[in-house]
C-alpha positions in Angstrom: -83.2 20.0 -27.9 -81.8 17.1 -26.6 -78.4 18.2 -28.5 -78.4 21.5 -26.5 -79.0 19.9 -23.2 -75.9 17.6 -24.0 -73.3 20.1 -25.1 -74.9 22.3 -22.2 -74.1 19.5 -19.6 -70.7 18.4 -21.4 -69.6 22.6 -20.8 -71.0 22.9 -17.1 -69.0 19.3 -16.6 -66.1 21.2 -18.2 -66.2 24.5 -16.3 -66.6 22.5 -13.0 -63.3 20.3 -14.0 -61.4 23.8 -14.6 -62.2 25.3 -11.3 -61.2 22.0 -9.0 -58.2 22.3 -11.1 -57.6 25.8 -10.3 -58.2 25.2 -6.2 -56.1 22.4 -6.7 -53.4 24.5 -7.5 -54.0 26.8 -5.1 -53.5 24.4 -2.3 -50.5 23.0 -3.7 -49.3 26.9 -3.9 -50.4 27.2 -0.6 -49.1 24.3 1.0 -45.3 25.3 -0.6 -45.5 28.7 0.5 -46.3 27.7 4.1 -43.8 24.4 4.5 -40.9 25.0 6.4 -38.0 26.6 4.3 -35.5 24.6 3.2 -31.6 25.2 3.8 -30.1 27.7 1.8 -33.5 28.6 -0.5 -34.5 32.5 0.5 -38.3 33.0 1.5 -38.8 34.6 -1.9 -37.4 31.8 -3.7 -39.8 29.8 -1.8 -42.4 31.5 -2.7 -41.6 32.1 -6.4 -41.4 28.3 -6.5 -44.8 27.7 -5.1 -46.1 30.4 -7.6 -44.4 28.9 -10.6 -46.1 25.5 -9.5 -49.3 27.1 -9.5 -48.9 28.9 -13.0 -47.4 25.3 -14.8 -50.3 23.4 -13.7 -52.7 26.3 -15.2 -50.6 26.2 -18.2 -50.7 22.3 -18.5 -54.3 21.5 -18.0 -55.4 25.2 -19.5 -58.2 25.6 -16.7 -58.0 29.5 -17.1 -56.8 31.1 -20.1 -53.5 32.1 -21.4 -54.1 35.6 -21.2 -55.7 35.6 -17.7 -52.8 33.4 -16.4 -50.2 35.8 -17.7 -52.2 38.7 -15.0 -52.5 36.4 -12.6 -49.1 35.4 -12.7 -48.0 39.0 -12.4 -50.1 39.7 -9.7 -49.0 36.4 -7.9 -45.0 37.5 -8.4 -45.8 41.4 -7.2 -47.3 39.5 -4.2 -44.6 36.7 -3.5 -41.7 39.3 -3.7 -43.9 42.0 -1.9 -44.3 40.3 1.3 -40.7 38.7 1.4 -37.1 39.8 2.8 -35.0 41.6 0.2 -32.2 39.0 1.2 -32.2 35.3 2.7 -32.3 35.6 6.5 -35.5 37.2 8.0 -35.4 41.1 7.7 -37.9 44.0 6.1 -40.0 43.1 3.8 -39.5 44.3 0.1 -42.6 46.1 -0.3 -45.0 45.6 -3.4 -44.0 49.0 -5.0 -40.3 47.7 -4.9 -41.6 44.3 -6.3 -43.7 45.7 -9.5 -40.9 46.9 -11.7 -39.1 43.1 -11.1 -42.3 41.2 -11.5 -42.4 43.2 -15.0 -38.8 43.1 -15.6 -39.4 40.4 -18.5 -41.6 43.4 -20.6 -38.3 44.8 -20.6 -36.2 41.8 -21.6 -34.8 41.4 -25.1 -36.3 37.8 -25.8 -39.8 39.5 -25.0 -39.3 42.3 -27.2 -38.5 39.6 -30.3 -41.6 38.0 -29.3 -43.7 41.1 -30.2 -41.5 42.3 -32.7 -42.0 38.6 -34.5 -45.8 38.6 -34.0 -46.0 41.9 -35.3 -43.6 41.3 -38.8 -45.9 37.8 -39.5 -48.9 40.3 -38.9 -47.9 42.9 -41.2 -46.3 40.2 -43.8 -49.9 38.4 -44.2 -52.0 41.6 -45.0 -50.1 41.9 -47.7 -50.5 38.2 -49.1 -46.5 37.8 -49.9 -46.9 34.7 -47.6 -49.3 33.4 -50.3 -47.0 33.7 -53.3 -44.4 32.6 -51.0 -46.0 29.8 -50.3 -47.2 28.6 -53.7 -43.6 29.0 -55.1 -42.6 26.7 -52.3 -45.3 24.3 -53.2 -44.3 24.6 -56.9 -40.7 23.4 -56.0 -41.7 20.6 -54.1 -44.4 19.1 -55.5 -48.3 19.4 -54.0 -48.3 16.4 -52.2 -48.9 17.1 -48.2 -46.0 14.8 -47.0 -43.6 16.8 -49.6 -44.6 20.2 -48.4 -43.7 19.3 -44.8 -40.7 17.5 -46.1 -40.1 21.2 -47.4 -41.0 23.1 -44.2 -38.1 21.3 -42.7 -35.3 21.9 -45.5 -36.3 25.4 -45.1 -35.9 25.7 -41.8 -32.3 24.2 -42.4 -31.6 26.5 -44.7 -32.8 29.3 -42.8 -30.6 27.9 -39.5 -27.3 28.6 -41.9 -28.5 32.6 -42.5 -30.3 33.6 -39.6 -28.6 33.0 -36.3 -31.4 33.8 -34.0 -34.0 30.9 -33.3 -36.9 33.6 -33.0 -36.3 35.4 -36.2 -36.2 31.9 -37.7 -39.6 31.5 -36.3 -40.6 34.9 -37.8 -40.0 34.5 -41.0 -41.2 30.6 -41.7 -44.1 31.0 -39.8 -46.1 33.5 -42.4 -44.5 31.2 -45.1 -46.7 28.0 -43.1 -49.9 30.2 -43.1 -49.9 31.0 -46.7 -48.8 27.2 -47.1 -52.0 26.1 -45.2 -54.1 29.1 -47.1 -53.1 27.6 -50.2 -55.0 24.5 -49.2 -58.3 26.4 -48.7 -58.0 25.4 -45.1 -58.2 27.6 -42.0 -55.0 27.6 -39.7 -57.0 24.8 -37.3 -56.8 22.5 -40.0 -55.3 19.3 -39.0 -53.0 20.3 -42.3 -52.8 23.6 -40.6 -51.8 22.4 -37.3 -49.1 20.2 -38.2 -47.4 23.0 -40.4 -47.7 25.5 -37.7 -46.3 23.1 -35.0 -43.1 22.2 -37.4 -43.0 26.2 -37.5 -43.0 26.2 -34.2 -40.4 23.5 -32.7 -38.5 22.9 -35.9 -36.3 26.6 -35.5 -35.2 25.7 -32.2 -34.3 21.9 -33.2 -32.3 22.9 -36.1 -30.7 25.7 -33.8 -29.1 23.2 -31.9 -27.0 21.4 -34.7 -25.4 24.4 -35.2 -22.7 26.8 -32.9 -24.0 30.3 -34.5 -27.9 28.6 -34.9 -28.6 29.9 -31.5 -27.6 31.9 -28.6 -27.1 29.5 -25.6 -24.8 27.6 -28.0 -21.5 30.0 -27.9 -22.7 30.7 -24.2 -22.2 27.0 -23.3 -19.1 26.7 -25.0 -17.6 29.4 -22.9 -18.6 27.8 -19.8 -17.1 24.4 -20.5 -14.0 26.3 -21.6 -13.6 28.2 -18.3 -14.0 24.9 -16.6 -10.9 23.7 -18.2 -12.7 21.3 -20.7 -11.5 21.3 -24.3 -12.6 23.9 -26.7 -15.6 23.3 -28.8 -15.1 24.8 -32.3 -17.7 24.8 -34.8 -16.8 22.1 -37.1 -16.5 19.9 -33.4 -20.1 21.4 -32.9 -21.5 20.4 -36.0 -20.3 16.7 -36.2 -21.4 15.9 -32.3 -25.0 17.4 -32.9 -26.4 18.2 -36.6 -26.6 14.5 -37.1 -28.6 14.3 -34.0 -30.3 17.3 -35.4 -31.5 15.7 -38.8 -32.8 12.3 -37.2 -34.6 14.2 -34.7 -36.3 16.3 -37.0 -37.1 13.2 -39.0 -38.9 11.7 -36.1 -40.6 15.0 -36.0 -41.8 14.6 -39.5 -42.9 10.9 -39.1 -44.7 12.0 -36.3 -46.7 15.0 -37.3 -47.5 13.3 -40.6 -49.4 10.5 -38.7 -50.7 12.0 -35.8 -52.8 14.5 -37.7 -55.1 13.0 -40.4 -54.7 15.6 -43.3 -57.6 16.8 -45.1 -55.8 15.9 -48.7 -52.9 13.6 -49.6 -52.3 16.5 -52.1 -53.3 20.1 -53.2 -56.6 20.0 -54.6 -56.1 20.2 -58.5 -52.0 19.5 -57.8 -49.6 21.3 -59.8 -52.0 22.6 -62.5 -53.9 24.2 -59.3 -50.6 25.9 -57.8 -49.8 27.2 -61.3 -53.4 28.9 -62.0 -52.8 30.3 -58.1 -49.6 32.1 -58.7 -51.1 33.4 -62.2 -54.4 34.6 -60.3 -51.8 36.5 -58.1 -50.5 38.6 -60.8 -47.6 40.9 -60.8 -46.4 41.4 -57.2 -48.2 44.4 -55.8 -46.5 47.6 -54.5 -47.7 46.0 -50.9 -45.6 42.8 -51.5 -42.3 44.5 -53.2 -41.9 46.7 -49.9 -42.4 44.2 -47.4 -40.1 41.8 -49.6 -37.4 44.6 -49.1 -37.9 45.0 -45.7 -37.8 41.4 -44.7 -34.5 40.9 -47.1 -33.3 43.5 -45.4 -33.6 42.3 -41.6 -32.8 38.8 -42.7 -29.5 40.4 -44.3 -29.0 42.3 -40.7 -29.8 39.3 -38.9 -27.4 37.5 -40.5 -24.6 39.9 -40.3 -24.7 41.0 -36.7 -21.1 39.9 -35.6 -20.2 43.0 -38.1 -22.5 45.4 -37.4 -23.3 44.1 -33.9 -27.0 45.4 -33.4 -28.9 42.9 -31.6 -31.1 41.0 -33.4 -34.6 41.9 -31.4 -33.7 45.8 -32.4 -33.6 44.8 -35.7 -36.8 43.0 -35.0 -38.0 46.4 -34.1 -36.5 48.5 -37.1 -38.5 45.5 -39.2 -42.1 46.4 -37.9 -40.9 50.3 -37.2 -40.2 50.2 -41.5 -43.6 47.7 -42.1 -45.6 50.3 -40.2 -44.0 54.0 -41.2 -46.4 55.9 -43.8 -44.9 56.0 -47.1 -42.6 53.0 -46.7 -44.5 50.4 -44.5 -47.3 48.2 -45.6 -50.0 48.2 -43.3 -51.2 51.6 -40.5 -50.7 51.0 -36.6 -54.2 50.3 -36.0 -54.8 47.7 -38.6 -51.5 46.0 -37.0 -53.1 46.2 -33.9 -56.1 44.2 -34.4 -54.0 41.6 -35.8 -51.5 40.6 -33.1 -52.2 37.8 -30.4 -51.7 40.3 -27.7 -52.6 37.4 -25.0 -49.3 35.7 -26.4 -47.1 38.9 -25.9 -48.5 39.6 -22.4 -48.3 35.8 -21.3 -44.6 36.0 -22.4 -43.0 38.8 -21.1 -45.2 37.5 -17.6 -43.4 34.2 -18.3 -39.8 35.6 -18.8 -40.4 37.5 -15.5 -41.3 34.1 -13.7 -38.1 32.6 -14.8 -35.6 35.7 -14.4 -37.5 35.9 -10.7 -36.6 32.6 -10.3 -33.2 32.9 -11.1 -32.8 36.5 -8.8 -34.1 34.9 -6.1 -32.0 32.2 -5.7 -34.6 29.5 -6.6 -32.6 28.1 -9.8 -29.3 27.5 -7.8 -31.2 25.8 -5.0 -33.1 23.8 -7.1 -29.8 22.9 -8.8 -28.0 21.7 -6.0 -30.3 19.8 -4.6 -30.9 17.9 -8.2 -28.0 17.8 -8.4 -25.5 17.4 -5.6 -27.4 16.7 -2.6 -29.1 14.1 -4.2 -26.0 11.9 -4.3 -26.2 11.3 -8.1 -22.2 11.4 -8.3 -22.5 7.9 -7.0 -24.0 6.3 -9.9 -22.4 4.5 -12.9 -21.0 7.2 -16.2 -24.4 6.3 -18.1 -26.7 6.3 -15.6 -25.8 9.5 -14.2 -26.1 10.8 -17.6 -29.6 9.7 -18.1 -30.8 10.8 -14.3 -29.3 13.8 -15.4 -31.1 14.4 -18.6 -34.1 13.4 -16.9 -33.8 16.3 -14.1 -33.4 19.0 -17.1 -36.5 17.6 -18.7 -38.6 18.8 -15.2 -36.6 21.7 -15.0 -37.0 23.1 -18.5 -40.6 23.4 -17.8 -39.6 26.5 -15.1 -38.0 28.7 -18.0 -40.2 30.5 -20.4 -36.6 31.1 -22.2 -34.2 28.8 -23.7 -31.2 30.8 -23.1 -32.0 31.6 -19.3 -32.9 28.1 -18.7 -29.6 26.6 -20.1 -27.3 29.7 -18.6 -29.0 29.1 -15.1 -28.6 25.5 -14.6 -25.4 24.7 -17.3 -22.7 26.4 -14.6 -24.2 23.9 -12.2 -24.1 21.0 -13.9 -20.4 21.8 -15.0 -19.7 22.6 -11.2 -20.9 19.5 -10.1 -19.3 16.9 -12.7 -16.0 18.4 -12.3 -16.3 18.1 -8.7 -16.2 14.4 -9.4 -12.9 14.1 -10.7 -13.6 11.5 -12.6 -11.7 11.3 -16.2 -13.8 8.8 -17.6 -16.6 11.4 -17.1 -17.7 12.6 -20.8 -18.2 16.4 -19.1 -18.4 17.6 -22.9 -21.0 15.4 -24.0 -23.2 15.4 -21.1 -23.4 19.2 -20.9 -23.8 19.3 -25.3 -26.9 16.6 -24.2 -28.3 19.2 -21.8 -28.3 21.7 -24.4 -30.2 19.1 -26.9 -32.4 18.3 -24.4 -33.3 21.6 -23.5 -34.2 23.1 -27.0 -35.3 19.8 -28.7 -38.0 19.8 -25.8 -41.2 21.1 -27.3 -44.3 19.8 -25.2 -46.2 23.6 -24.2 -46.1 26.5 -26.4 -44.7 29.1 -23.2 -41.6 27.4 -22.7 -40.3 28.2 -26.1 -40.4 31.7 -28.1 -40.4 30.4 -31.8 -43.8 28.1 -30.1 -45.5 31.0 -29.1 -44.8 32.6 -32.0 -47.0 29.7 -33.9 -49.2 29.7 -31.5 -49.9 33.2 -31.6 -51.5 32.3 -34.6 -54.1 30.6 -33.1 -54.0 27.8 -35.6 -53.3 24.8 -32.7 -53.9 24.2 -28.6 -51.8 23.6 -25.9 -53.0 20.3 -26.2 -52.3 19.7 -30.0 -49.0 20.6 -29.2 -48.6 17.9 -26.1 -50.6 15.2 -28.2 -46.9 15.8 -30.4 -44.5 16.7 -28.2 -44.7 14.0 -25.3 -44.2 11.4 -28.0 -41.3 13.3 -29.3 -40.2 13.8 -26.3 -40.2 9.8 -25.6 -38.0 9.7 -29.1 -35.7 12.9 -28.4 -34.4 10.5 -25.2 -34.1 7.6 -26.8 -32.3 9.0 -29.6 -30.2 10.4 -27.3 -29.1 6.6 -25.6 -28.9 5.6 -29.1 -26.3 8.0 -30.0 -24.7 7.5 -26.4 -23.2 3.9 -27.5 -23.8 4.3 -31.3 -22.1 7.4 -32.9 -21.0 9.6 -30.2 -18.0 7.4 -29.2 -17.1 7.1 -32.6 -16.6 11.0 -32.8 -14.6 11.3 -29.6 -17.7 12.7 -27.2 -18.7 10.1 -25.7 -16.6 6.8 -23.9 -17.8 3.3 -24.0 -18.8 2.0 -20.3 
């Protein structure tokens, strides 16, 4: 009885915590929405601002769930742009039926659409239990000893980085490969074995993306803005000496990391290699299930992979993926069976997030927020390195407004370039201080919503918001040091950086 009593009182303490933190972040909403607009930031900007405050705190400390967030956060947008003047001085009002299609305009956005078309392909993969022979195979190669299988996660994801040049398909097809890995170990995906293997799922595709010009799409996009602002030309070879070194160590510090934050069930596979052996024999000849949906994913990794010939975009073939998994007489699983097994709170909390940050952009918010960071804040004053730093600092606050990568580094990377050239200072390493943006910004893995291949993992349901924090603000910590470490250490020596 007593036990009752206690884990009654420790929920009605919890509960009570949840809602003070949801006033709390009403007020702050409140209190931005009716401060005095600032120069040059539109009254919807504003008030997106103060929304996206509200929604980041809720994300943060989780006081309501995902799913409900992602409704409120719609409704919160429909409002904000609703009552506000289409432009930046005082005029009509946009009305809420003009302000529903943009306050949904991330359901129609590509990044949202691979979202659900990658939930849906590790759905349909796992009901056919290739992920399982998938998995023991990898755990045949590398040996059934835990710190070797994560070891393994992240040569895969290398690997993969080199095929697949989208960051969410990457995500798409490890992620079923980690939840037969963890299945293999008897373990559900909460596990702390699961966990770990899920989060390196989860961050590791957009990490490795980095290292690489073709690994993911702000990479090429970045390149063209420092070429049309007269900087030299970053080719891919220059690409991958500046950053997959940075790429590897970080990922090692991942791995150190993740092996000793969680306390793994087993050091190794129950039964080690004689178990994994009598597993893939209990599996048997691969069913007609598993031959098709081998087919179809070698057949969107193989488009994914060659879409500079064909030039599809990738989320379509995403779509042609689950369209083949689903279709009678080809796929491997009906629509209702698929449906029951999506994380449909992770598509919806998405596309709302993607709307949030294209909103934010629309409206003028991003650029404001940029020039104030930025310019008005008299950073240009500052020594080379500590302008570097203050400015790798700002991105870190500022990547938690984007729900997307790409739109995160394409909204604020023109600034940044606009404001070092402005400077005119030749010992300004423009180059390497925009390339340490873009690690910054996809190495950064501290909430599941501000990254696709996270959510993704997450949709899994095999870790919290707050398993992934307990990792990523460590990492985080390690990410910037690394980053001073290669400042003085290696980047000079490769003609990015300049010693100060």
């Amino acid at each position: 009885m007593s036990m009752l009593v206690h884990a009654a009182s420790e929920t009605t303490g919890s509960s009570t915590k949840k809602f003070l933190t949801v006033l709390f972040g009403l007020a702050v909403m409140m209190a931005i929405i009716m401060a005095p607009s600032p120069t040059g930031l539109s009254p919807a900007g504003q008030r997106v601002i103060a929304v996206m405050a509200f929604v980041v705190l809720m994300w943060i400390t989780e006081a309501i769930p995902y799913g409900v967030s992602a409704v409120a956060l719609v409704f919160l947008l429909i409002l904000a742009l609703g009552f506000s003047p289409a432009g930046i001085d005082p005029g009509p009002i946009l009305g809420t039926a003009k302000a529903i299609p943009l306050a949904l305009s991330g359901f129609s956005n590509s990044g949202w659409l691979f979202v659900a078309a990658g939930l849906a392909m590790a759905a349909a993969i796992t009901s056919t239990g290739l992920e399982k022979r998938v998995a023991y195979l990898i755990l045949r190669l590398v040996g059934a000893n835990t710190h070797a299988i994560m070891f393994g996660i992240i040569l895969t994801a290398f690997a993969l980085t080199f095929f697949i040049p989208s960051v969410i398909a990457r995500a798409a097809t490890l992620v079923p490969i980690v939840i037969g890995l963890t299945e293999a170990f008897g373990l559900p995906r909460s596990s702390q074995i699961g966990k770990a293997m899920l989060l390196l799922a989860g961050i590791l595709p957009s990490v490795t993306g980095v290292g690489v010009l073709t690994g993911a799409a702000p990479n090429p996009v970045i390149v063209n803005f420092l070429t049309g602002a007269g900087q030299p030309q970053v080719g891919y070879v220059d690409w991958l000496i500046y950053l997959f070194p940075y790429t590897v160590v970080f990922s090692m510090a991942l791995y150190f990391l993740a092996t000793r934050l969680f306390k793994f069930e087993f050091t190794e596979l129950p039964g080690g290699s004689d178990y994994i052996a009598a597993r893939i024999a209990e599996l048997g000849p691969m069913s007609t299930a598993e031959k098709r949906s081998s087919f179809i994913m070698a057949l969107t990794i193989l488009l994914w992979a060659t879409d500079k010939v064909h030039h599809v975009e990738s989320s379509a073939i995403s779509v042609l993926c689950v369209l083949l998994l689903v279709l009678p007489g080809v796929g491997v699983i009906t629509c209702n069976d698929l449906y029951k097994r999506i994380d449909w709170n992770s598509i919806l909390l998405f596309g709302a997030g993607i709307s949030m940050a294209e909103m934010f952009t629309r409206t003028g918010g991003a650029a404001w927020l940029s020039k104030v960071a930025f310019v008005e804040s008299g950073m240009g004053g500052l020594p080379v390195t500590a302008l570097a730093i203050t400015i790798f600092v700002v991105v870190f606050f500022v990547r938690f407004c984007f729900t997307s990568i790409t739109s995160c580094l394409t909204a604020i990377t023109p600034a940044i370039i606009g404001f070092l050239v402005s400077l005119h200072n030749p010992d300004l390493p423009i180059v390497g201080i925009v390339l340490g943006v873009a690690l910054i910004a996809q190495c950064l893995s501290i909430i599941p919503v501000t990254s696709a291949p996270a959510m993704i993992a997450y949709g899994t349901g095999g870790f919290t918001t707050r398993d992934m924090m307990r990792l990523g603000l460590p990492l985080a910590a390690i990410m910037y040091g690394l980053i001073v470490l290669f400042m003085f250490a290696y980047w000079p020596l490769v003609g990015l950086w300049k010693w100060h």
